[in-house]
Structure formats: C-alpha cells, structure tokens
N, CA, C and O atoms as a Tinker XYZ file with bonds, in Angstrom:
   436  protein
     1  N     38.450000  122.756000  -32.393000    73     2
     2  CA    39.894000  122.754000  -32.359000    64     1     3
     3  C     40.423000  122.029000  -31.114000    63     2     4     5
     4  O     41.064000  120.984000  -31.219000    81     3
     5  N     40.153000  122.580000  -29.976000    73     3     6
     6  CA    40.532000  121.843000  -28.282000    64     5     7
     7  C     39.700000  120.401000  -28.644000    63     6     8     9
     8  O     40.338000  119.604000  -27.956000    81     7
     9  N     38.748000  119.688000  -29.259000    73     7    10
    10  CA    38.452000  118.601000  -29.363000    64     9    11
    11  C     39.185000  117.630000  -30.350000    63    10    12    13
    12  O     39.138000  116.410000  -30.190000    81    11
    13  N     39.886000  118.244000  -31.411000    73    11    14
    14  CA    40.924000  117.543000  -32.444000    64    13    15
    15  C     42.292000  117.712000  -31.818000    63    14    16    17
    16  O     43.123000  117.141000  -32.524000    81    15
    17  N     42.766000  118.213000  -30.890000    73    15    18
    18  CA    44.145000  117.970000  -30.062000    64    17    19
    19  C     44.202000  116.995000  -28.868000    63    18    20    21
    20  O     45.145000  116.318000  -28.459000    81    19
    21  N     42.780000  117.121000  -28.367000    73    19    22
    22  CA    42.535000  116.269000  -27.552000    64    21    23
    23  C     42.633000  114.738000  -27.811000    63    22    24    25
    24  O     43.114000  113.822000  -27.144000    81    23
    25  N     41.933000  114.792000  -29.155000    73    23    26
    26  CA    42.096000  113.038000  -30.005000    64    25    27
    27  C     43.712000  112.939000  -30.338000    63    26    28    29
    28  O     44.488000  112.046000  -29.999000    81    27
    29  N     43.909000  113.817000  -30.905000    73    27    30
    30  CA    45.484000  113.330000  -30.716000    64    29    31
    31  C     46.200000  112.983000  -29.580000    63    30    32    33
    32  O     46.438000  111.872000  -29.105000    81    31
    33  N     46.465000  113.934000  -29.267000    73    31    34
    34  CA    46.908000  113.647000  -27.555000    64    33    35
    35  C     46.874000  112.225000  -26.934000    63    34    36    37
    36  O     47.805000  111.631000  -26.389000    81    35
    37  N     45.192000  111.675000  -27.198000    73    35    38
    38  CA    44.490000  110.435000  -26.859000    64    37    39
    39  C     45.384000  109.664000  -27.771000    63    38    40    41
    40  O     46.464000  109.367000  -27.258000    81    39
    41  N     45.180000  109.232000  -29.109000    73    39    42
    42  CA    45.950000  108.334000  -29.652000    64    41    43
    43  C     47.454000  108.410000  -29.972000    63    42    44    45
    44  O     48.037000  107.476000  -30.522000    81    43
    45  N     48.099000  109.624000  -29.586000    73    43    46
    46  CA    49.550000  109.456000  -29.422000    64    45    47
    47  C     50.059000  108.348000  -27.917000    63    46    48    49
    48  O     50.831000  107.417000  -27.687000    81    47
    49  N     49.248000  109.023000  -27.340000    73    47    50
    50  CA    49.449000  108.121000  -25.594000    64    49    51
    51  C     49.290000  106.192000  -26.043000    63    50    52    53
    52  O     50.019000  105.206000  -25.939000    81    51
    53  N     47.777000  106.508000  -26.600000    73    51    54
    54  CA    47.486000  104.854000  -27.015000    64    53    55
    55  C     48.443000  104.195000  -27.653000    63    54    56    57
    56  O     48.558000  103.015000  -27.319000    81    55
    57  N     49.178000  104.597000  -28.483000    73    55    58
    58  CA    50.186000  103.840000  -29.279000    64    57    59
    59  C     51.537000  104.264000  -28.440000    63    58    60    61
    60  O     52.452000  103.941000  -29.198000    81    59
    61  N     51.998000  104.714000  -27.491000    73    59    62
    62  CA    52.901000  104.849000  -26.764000    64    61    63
    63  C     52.511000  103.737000  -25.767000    63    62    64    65
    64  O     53.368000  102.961000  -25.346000    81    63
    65  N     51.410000  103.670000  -25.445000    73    63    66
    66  CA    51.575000  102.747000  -24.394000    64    65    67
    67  C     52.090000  100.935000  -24.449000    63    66    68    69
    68  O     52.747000  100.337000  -23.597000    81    67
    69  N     51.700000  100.562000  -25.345000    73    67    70
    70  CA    52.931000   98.996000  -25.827000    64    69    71
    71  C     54.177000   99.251000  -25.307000    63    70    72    73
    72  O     54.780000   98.552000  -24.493000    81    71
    73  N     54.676000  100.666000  -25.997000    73    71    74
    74  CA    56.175000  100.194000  -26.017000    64    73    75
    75  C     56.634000  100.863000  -24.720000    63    74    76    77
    76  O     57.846000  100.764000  -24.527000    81    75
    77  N     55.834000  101.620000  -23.647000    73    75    78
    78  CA    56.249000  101.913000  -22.114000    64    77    79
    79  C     55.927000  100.372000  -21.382000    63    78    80    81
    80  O     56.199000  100.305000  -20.184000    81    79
    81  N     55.506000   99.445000  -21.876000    73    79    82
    82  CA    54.793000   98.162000  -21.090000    64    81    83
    83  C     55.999000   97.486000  -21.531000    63    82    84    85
    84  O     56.806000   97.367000  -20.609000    81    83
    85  N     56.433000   96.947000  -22.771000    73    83    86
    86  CA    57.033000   96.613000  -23.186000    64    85    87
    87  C     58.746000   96.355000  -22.459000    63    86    88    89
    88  O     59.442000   95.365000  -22.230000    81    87
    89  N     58.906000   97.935000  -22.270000    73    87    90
    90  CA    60.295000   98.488000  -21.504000    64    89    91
    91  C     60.034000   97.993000  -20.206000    63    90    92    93
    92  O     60.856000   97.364000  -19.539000    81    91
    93  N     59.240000   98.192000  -19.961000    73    91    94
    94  CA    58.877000   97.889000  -18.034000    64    93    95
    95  C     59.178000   96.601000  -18.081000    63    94    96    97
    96  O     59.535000   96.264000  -16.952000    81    95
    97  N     59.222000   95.488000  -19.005000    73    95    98
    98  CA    58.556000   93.828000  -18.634000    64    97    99
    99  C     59.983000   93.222000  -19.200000    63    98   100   101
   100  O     60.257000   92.022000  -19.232000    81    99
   101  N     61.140000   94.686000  -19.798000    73    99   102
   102  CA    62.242000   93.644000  -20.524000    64   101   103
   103  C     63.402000   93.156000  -19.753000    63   102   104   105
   104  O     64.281000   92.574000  -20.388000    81   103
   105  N     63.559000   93.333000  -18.254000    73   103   106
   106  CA    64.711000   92.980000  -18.026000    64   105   107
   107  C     63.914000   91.702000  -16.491000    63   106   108   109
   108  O     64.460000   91.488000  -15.409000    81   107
   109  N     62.694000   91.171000  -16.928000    73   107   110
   110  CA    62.468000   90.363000  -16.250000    64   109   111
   111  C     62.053000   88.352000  -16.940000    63   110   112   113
   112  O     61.447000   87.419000  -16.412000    81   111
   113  N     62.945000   88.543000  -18.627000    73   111   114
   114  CA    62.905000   87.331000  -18.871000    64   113   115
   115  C     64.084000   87.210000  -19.473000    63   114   116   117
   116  O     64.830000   88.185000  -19.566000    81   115
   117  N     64.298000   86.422000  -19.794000    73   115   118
   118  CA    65.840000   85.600000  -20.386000    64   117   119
   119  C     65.847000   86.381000  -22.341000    63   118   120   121
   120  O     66.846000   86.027000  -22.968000    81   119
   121  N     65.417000   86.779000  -22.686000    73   119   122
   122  CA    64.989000   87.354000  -23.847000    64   121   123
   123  C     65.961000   88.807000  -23.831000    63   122   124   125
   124  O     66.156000   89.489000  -24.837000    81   123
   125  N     66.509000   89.106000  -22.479000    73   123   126
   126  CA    67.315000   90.208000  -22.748000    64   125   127
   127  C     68.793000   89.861000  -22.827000    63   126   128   129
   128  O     69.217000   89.150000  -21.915000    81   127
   129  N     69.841000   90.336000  -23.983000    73   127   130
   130  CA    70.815000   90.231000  -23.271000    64   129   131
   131  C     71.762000   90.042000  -22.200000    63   130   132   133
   132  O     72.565000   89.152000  -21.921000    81   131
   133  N     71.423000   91.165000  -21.672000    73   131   134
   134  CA    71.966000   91.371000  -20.173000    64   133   135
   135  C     71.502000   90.358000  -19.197000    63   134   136   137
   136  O     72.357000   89.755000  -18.550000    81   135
   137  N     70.631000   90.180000  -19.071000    73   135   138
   138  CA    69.927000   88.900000  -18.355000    64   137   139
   139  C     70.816000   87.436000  -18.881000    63   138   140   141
   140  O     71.433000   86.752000  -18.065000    81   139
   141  N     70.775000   87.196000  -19.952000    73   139   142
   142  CA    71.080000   85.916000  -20.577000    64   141   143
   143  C     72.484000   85.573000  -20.085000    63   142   144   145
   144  O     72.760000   84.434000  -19.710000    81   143
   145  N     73.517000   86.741000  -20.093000    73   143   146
   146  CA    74.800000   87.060000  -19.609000    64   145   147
   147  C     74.590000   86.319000  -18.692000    63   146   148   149
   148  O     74.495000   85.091000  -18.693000    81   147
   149  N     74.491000   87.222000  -17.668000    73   147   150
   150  CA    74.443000   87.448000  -16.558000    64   149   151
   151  C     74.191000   85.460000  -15.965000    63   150   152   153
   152  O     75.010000   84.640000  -15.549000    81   151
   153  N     72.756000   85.374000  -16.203000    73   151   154
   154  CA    72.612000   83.910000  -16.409000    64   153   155
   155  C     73.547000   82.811000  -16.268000    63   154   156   157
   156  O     73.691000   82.066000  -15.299000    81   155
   157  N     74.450000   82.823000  -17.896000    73   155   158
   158  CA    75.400000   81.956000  -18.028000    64   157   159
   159  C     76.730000   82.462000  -17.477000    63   158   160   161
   160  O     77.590000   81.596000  -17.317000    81   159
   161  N     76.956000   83.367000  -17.250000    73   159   162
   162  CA    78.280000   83.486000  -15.952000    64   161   163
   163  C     78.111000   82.293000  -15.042000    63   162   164   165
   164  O     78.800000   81.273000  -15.053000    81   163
   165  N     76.848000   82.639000  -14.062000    73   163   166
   166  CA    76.808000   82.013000  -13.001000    64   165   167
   167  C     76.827000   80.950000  -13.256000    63   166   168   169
   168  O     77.598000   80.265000  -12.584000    81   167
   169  N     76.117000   80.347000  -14.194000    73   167   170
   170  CA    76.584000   78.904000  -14.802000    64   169   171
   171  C     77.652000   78.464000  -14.542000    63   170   172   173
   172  O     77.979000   77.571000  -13.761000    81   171
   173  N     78.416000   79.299000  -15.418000    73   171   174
   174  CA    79.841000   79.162000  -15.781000    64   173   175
   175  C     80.840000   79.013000  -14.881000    63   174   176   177
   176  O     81.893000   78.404000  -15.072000    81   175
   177  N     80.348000   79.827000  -13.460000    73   175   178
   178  CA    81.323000   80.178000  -12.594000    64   177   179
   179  C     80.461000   78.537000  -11.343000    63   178   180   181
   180  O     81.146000   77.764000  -10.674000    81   179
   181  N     79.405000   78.524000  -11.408000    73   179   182
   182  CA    79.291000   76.622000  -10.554000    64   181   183
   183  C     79.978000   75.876000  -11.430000    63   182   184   185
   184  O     81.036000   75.394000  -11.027000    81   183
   185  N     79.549000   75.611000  -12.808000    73   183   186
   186  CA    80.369000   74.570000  -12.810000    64   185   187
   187  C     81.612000   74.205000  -12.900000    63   186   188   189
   188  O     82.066000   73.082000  -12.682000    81   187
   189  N     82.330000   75.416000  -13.312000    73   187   190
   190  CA    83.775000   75.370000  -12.856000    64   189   191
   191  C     84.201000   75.249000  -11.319000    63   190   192   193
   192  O     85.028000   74.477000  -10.835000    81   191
   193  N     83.855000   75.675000  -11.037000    73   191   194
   194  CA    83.721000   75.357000   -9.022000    64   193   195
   195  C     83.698000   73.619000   -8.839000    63   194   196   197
   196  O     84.422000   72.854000   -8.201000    81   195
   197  N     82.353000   73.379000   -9.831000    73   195   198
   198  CA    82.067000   71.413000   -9.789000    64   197   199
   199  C     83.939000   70.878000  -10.023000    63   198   200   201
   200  O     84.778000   70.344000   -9.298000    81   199
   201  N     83.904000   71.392000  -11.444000    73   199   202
   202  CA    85.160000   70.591000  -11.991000    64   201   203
   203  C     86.210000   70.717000  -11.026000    63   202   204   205
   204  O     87.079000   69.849000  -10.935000    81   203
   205  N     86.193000   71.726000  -10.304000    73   203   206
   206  CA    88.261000   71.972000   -9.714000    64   205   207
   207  C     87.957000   71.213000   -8.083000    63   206   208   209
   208  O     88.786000   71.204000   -7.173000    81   207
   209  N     86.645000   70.644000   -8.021000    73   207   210
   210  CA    86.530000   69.568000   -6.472000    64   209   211
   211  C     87.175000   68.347000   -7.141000    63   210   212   213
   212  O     87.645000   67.483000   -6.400000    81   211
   213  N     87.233000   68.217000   -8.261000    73   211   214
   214  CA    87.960000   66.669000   -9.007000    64   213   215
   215  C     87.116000   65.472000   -8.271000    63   214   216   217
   216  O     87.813000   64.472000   -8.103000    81   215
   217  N     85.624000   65.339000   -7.744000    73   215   218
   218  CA    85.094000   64.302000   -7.915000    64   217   219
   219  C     84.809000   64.112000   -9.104000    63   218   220   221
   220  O     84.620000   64.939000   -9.996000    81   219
   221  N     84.769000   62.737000   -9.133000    73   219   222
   222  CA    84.198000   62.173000  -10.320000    64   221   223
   223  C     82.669000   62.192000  -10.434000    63   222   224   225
   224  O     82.347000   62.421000  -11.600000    81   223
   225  N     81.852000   62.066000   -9.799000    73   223   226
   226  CA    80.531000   61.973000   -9.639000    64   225   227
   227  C     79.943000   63.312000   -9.808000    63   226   228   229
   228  O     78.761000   63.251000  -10.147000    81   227
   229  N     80.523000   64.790000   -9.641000    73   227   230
   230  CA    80.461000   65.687000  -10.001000    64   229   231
   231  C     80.301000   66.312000  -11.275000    63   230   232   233
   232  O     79.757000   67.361000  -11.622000    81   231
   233  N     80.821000   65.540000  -11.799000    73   231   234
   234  CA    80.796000   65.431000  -13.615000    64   233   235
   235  C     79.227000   65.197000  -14.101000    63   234   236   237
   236  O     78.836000   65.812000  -15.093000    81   235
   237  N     78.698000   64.668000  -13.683000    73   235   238
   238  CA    77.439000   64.282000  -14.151000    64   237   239
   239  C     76.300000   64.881000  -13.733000    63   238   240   241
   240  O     75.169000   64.438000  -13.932000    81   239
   241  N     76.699000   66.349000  -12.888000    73   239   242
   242  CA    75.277000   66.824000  -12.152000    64   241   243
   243  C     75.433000   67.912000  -13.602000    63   242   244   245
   244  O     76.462000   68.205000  -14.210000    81   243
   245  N     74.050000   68.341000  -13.855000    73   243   246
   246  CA    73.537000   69.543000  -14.829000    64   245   247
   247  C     73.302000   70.974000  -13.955000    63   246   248   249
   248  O     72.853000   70.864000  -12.814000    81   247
   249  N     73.627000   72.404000  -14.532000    73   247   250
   250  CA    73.188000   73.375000  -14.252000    64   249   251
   251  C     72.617000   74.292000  -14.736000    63   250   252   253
   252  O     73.021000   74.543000  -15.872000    81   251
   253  N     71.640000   75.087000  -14.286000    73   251   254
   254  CA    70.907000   75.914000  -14.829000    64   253   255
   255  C     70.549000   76.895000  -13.916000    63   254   256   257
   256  O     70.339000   76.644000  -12.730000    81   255
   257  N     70.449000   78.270000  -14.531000    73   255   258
   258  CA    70.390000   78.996000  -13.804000    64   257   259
   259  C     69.243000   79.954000  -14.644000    63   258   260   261
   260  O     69.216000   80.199000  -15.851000    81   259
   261  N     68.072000   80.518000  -13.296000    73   259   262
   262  CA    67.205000   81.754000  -14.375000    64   261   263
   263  C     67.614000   82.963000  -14.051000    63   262   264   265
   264  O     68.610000   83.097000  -13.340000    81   263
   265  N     67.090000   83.762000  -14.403000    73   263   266
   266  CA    66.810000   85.166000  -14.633000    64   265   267
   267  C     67.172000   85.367000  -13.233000    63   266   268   269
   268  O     68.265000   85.845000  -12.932000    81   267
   269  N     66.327000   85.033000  -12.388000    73   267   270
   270  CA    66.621000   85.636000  -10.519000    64   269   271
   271  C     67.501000   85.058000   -9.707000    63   270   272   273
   272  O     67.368000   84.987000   -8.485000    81   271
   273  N     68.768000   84.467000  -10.583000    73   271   274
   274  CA    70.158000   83.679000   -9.726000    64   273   275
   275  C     69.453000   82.805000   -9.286000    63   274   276   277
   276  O     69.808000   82.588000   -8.128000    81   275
   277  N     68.609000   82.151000   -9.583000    73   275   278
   278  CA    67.986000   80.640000   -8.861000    64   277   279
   279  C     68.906000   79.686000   -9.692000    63   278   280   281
   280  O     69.105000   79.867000  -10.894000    81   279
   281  N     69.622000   78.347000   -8.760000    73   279   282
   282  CA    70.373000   77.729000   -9.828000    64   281   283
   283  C     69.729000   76.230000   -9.222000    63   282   284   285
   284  O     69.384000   76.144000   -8.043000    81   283
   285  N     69.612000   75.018000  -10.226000    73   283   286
   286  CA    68.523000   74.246000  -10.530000    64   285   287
   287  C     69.933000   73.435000  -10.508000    63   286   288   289
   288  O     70.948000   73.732000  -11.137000    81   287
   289  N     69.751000   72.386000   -9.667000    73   287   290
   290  CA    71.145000   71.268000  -10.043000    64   289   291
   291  C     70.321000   70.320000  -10.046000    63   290   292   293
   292  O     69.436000   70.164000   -9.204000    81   291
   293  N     70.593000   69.447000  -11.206000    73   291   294
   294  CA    70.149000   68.284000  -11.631000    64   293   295
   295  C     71.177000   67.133000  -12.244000    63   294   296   297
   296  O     72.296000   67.426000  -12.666000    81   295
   297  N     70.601000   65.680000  -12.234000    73   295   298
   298  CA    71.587000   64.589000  -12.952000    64   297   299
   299  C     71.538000   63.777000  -11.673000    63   298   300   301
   300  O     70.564000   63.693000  -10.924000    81   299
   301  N     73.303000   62.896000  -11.443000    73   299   302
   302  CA    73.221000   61.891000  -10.110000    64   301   303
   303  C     74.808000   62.342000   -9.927000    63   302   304   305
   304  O     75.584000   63.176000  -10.393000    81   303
   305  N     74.799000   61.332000   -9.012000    73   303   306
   306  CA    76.038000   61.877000   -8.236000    64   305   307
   307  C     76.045000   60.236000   -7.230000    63   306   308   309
   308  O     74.972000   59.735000   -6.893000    81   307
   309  N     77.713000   59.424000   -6.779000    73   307   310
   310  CA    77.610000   58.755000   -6.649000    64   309   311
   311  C     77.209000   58.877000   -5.447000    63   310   312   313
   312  O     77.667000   57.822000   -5.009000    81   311
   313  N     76.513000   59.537000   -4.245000    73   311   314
   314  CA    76.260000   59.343000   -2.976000    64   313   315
   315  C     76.058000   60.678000   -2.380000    63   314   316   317
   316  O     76.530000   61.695000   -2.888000    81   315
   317  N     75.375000   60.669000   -1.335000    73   315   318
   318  CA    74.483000   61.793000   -0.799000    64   317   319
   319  C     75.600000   63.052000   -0.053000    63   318   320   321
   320  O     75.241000   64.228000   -0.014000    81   319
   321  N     76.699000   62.689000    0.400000    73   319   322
   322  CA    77.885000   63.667000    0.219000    64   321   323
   323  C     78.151000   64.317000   -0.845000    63   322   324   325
   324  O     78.033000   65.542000   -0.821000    81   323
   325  N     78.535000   63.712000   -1.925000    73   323   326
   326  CA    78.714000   64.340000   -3.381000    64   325   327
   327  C     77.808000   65.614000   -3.697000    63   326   328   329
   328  O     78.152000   66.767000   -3.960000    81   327
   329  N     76.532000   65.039000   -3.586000    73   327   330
   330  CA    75.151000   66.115000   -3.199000    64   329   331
   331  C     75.251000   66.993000   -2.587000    63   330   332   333
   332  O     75.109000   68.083000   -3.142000    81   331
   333  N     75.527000   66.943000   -1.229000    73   331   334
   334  CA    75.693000   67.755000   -0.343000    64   333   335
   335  C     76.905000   68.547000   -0.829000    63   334   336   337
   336  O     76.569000   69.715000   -1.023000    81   335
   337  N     78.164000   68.333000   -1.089000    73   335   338
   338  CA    78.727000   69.529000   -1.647000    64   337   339
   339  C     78.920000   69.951000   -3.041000    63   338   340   341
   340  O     79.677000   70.836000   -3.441000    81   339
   341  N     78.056000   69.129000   -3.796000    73   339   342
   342  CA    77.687000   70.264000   -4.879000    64   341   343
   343  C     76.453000   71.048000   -4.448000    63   342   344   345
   344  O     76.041000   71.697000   -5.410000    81   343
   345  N     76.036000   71.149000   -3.835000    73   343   346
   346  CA    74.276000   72.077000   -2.768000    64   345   347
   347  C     75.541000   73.086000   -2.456000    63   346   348   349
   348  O     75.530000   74.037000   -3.237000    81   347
   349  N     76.427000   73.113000   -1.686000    73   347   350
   350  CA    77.659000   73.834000   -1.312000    64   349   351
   351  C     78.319000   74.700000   -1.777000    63   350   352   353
   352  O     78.563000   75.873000   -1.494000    81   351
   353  N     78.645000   73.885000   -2.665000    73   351   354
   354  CA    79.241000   74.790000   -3.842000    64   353   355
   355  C     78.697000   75.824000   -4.871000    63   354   356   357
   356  O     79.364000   76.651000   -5.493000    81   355
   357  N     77.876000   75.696000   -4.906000    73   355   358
   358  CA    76.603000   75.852000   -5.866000    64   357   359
   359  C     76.203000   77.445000   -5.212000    63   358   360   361
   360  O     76.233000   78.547000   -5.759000    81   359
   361  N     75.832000   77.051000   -3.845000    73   359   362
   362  CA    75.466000   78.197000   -2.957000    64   361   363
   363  C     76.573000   79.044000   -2.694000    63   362   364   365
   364  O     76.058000   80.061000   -2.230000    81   363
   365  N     77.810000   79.203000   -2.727000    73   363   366
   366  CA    78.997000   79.989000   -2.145000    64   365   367
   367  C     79.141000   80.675000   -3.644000    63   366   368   369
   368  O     80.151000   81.346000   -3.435000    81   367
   369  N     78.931000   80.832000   -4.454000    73   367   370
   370  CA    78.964000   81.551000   -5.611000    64   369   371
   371  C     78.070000   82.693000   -6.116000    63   370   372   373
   372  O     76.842000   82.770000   -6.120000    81   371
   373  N     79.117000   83.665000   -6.591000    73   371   374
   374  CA    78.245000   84.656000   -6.303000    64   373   375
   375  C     77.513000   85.230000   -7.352000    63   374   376   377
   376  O     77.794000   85.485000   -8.523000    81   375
   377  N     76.519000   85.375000   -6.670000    73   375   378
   378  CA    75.428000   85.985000   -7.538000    64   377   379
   379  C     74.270000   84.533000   -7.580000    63   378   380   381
   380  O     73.598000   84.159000   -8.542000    81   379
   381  N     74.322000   84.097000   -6.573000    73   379   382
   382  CA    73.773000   82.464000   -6.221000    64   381   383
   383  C     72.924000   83.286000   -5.367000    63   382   384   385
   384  O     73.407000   84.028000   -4.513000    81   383
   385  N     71.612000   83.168000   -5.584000    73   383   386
   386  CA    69.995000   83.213000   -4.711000    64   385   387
   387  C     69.840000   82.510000   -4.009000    63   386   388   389
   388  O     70.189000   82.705000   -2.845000    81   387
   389  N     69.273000   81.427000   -4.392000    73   387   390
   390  CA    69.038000   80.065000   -4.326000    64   389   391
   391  C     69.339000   78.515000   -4.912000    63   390   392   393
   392  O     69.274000   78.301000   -6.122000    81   391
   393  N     69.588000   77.724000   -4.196000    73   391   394
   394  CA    69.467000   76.228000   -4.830000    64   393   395
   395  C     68.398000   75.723000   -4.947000    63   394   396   397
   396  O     67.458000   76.036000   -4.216000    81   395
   397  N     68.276000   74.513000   -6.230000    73   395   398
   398  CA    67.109000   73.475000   -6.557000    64   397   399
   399  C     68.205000   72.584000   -6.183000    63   398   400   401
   400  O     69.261000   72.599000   -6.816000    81   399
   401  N     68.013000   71.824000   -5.209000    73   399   402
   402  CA    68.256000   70.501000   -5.509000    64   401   403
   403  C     67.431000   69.153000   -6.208000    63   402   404   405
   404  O     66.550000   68.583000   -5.564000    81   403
   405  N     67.842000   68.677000   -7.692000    73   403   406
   406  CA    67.122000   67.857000   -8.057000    64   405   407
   407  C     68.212000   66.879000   -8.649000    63   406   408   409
   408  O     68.056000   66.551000   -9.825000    81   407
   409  N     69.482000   66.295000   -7.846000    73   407   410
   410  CA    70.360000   65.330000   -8.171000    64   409   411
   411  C     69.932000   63.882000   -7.295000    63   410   412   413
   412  O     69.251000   63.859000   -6.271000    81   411
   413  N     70.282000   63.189000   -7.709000    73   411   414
   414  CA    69.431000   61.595000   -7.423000    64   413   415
   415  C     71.024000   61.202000   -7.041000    63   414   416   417
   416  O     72.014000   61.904000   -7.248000    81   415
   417  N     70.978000   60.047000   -6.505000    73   415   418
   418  CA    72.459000   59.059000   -6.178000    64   417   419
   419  C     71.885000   58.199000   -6.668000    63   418   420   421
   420  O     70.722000   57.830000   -6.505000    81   419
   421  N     73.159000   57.595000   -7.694000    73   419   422
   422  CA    73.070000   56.643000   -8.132000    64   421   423
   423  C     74.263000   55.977000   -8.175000    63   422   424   425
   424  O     75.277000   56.391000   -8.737000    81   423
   425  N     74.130000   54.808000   -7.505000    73   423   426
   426  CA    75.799000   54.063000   -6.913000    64   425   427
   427  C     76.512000   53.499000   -8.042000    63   426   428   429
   428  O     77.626000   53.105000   -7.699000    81   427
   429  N     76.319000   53.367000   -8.969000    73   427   430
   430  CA    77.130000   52.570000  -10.100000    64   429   431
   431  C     78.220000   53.746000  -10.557000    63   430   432   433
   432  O     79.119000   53.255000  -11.239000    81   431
   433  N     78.348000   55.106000  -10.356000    73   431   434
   434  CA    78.890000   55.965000  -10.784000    64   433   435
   435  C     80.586000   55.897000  -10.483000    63   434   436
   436  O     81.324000   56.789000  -10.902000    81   435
C-alpha cells in the first residue's frame, strides 16, 4: 500500500514538473503578452521622440527593442550628430536599459 502511493506521489510530481518549468521560463521571452507590450511601448515611445526632433535623417533610423529594454537602433542618418542624438534620445526614455548603436551616416540623405 505505502509503495503504490509512493508511485503516485512520484508520477503526479513528474508530470507537474513541465508545467512548474514552463511558468518559471514565461516571462523571459517575447512569447508573453505582457512582455510583447511592454516591448512595443518603448518602441513606440523612441520613435515618437525620433519624429517630434523634425530631423529629416531621423526618419530613416529603425527600432527595436527586446524583452530586457535593450533598444537596437539601426538604418543611416545624414551625419554623426544625427547619431549622436538619436543614441540620446533613445536613452532618456523610459524604460530604456540600454542602447545598440548600429546606424551608419550616409551623406546623400
């Protein structure tokens, strides 16, 4: 009898354990709601920041943001100022971790 409760016991835990791993691992990828939100706010809230500087060269940088407020600026921009305050801007927003800078100058802009 104490050896057939015991197996249960054992395989109730075993099949519980996925979905305690599962819960533990969900609010650390883009796959959750709340995360995804959260995400495209900050998006939302640089590049509106980009648009109301009214450069023109500003228009053309890309944003992305992950899971840990890291935000990834990419594209060109006509000159290494432009850069420098979209890096600026980018960073004064909140819920901003960190910057990638990966915008290039490109003078024809």
């Amino acid at each position: 009898m104490k050896s057939k409760i015991a197996t249960t016991c054992l395989l109730a835990a075993a099949l519980y354990l996925p979905i305690a791993g599962y819960a533990a691992d969900g609010d650390s990828d883009r796959s959750s709601p709340k995360n995804f939100v959260k995400d495209s706010i900050i998006t939302t809230k640089v590049k509106t920041e980009l648009a109301e500087e009214k450069m023109s060269s500003l228009v053309h940088i890309k944003v992305d943001t992950d899971a840990k407020g890291q935000v990834s600026l990419s594209g060109t921009a006509a000159n290494q100022a432009a850069i420098d305050r979209a890096v600026v801007i980018a960073r004064n927003v909140k819920g901003v971790v960190s910057v990638q800078n990966d915008i290039k100058v490109k003078a024809d802009q």
